[in-house]
C-alpha positions as CSV (number, residue, x, y, z in Angstrom):
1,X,-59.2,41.0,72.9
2,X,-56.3,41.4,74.9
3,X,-53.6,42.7,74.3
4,X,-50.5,39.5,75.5
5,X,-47.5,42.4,75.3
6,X,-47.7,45.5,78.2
7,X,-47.0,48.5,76.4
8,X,-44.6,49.4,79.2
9,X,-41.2,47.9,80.0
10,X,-40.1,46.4,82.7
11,X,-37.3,47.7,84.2
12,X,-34.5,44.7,83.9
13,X,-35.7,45.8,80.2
14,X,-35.9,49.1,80.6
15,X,-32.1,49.0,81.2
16,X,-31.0,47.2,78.6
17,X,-32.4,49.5,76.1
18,X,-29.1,51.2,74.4
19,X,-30.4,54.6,74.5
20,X,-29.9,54.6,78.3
21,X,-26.6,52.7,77.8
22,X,-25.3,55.4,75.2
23,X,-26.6,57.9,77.6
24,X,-24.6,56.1,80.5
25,X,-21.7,56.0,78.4
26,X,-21.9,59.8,77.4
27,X,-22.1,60.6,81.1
28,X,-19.0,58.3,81.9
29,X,-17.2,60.0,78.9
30,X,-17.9,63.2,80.3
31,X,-16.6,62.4,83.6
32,X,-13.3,61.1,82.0
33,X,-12.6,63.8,80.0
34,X,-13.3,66.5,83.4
35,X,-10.9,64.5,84.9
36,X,-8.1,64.9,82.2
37,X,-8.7,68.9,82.0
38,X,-8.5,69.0,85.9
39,X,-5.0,66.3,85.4
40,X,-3.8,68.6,82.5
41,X,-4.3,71.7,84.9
42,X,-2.7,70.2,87.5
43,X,0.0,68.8,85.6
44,X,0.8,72.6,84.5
45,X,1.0,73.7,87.8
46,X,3.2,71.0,88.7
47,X,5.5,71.8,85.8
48,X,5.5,75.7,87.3
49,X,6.6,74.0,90.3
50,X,9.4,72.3,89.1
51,X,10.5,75.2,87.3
52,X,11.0,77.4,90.6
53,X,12.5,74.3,92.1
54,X,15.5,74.6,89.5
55,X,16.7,77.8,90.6
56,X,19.7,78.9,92.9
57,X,20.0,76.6,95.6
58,X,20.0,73.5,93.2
59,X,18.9,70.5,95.2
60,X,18.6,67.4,93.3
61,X,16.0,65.7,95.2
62,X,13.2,67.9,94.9
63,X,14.1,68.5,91.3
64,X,14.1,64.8,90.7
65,X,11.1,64.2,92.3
66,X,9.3,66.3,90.9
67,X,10.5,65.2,87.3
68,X,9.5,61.8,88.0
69,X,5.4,63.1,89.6
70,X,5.3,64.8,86.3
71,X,6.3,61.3,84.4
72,X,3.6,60.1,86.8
73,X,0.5,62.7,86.3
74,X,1.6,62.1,81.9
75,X,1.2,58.2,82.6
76,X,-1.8,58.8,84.0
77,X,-3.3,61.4,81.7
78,X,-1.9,58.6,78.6
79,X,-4.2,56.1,80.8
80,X,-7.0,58.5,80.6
81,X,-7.0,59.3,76.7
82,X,-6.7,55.6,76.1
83,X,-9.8,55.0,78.0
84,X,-11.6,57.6,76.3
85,X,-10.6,56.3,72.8
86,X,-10.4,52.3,73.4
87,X,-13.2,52.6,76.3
88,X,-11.0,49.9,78.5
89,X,-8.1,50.5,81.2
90,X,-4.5,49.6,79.7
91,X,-3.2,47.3,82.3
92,X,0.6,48.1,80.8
93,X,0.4,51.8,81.6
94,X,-1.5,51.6,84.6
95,X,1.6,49.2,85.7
96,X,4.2,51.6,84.3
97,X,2.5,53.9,86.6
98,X,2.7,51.9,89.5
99,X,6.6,51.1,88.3
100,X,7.3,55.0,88.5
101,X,5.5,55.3,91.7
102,X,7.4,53.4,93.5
103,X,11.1,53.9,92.2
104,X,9.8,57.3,92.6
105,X,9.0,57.0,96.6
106,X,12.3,54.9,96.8
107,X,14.2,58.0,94.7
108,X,12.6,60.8,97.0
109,X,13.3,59.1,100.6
110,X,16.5,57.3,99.4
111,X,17.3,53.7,99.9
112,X,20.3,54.2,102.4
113,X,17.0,55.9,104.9
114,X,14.8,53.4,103.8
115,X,14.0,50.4,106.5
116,X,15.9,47.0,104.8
117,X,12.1,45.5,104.8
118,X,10.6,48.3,102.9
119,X,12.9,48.1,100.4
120,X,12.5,44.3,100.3
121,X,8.6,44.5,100.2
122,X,9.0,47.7,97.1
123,X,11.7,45.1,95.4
124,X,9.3,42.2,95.4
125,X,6.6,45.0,94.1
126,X,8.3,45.7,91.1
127,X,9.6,41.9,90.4
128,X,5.4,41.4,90.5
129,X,4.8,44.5,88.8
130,X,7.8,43.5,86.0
131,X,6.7,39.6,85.5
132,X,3.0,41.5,84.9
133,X,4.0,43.7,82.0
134,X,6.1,40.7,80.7
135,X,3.6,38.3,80.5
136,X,0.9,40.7,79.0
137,X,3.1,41.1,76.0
138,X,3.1,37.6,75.3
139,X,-1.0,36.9,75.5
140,X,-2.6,38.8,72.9
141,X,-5.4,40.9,74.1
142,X,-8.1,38.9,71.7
143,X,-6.8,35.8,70.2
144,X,-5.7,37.4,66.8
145,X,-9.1,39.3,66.2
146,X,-11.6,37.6,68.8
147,X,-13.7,39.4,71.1
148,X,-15.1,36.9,73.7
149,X,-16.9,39.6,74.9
150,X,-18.7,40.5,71.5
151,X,-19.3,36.9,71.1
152,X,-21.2,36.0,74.2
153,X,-23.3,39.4,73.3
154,X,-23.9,38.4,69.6
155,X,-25.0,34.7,71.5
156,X,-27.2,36.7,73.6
157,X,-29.0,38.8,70.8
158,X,-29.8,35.9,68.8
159,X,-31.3,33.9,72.0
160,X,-33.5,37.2,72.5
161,X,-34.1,37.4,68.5
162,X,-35.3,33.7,68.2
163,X,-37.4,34.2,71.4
164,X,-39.2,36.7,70.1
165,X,-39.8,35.0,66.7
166,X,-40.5,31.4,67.0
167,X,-38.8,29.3,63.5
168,X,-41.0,26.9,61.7
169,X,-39.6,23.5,61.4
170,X,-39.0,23.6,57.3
171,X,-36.6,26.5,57.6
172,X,-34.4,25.6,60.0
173,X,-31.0,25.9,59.3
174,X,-28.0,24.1,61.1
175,X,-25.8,26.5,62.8
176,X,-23.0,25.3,64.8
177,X,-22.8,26.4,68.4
178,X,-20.7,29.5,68.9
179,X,-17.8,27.2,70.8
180,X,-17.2,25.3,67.8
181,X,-17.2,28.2,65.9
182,X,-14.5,29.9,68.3
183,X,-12.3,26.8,68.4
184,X,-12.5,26.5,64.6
185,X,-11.1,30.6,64.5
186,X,-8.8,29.6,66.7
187,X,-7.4,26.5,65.0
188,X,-7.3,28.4,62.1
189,X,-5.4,31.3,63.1
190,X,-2.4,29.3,64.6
């Protein structure tokens, strides 16, 4: 007889096998977490460098920006520790970031240097960047509790499951398809 299954996997398989994903994820974990000891470090030294910058001769530009790149490097070590706990990017703090940056950059050169255009393009910029982090508080991330995403992956384990085992004709059961299902949540949750 022989045998209809290889005893090795392919590799589109091989892939999807969740040891290597948990592995994959370790290793991107790891990564994150270098890079907010290396921010953290950096952000020390920065604050040591603000600190020098306060003494005899004041100047308040320097000082400023250098108070508004620490606000920058703590956004971005925020961004980092949400990402480690939630495993996705916050797009508000990444666009507070992007906020700072730029009133930052318009702070530091000042707007009575700055070309007219410049300031036009950074003030368009931040009308963008603004209208963003005003219409993500008014969509809910997941329609009250819905993950599309773990939907469309539960839909794809059971496609694999019934693959695998074929279902006789006297037990099948009527299940509706996963669309009705989400339309129904969301019906019922407004």
């Amino acid at each position: 007889m022989t045998n209809p299954r290889p005893s090795t996997l392919p590799w589109y398989r091989w892939l999807n096998n969740s040891y290597v994903i948990r592995l994959l994820e370790t290793v991107q974990d790891l990564i994150v977490i270098c890079l907010c000891i290396g921010l953290f470090s950096f952000m020390v030294l920065q604050l040591r460098e603000m600190v020098l910058s306060l003494l005899p001769p004041l100047q308040f530009q320097p000082v400023t920006s250098d108070i508004l790149f620490l606000l920058i490097l703590v956004e971005l070590f925020r961004l980092l520790i949400i990402y480690l706990q939630e495993h996705r990017v916050s797009i508000g703090v990444a666009v507070e970031v992007s906020i700072v940056s730029v009133l930052r950059e318009i702070i530091v050169r000042g707007v009575l240097e700055t070309p007219w255009v410049q300031v036009l393009v950074a003030c368009v910029f931040l009308l963008v960047l603004g209208a963003l982090l005003i219409i993500r508080v008014w969509l809910p991330p997941t329609f009250d509790g819905i993950d599309p995403e773990q939907l469309i992956s539960e839909r794809h384990r059971s496609r694999l499951h019934q693959q695998e085992k074929p279902v006789s004709s006297s037990s099948t059961v009527f299940t509706p398809p996963r669309t009705e299902v989400l339309s129904d949540q969301l019906r019922n949750s407004q």
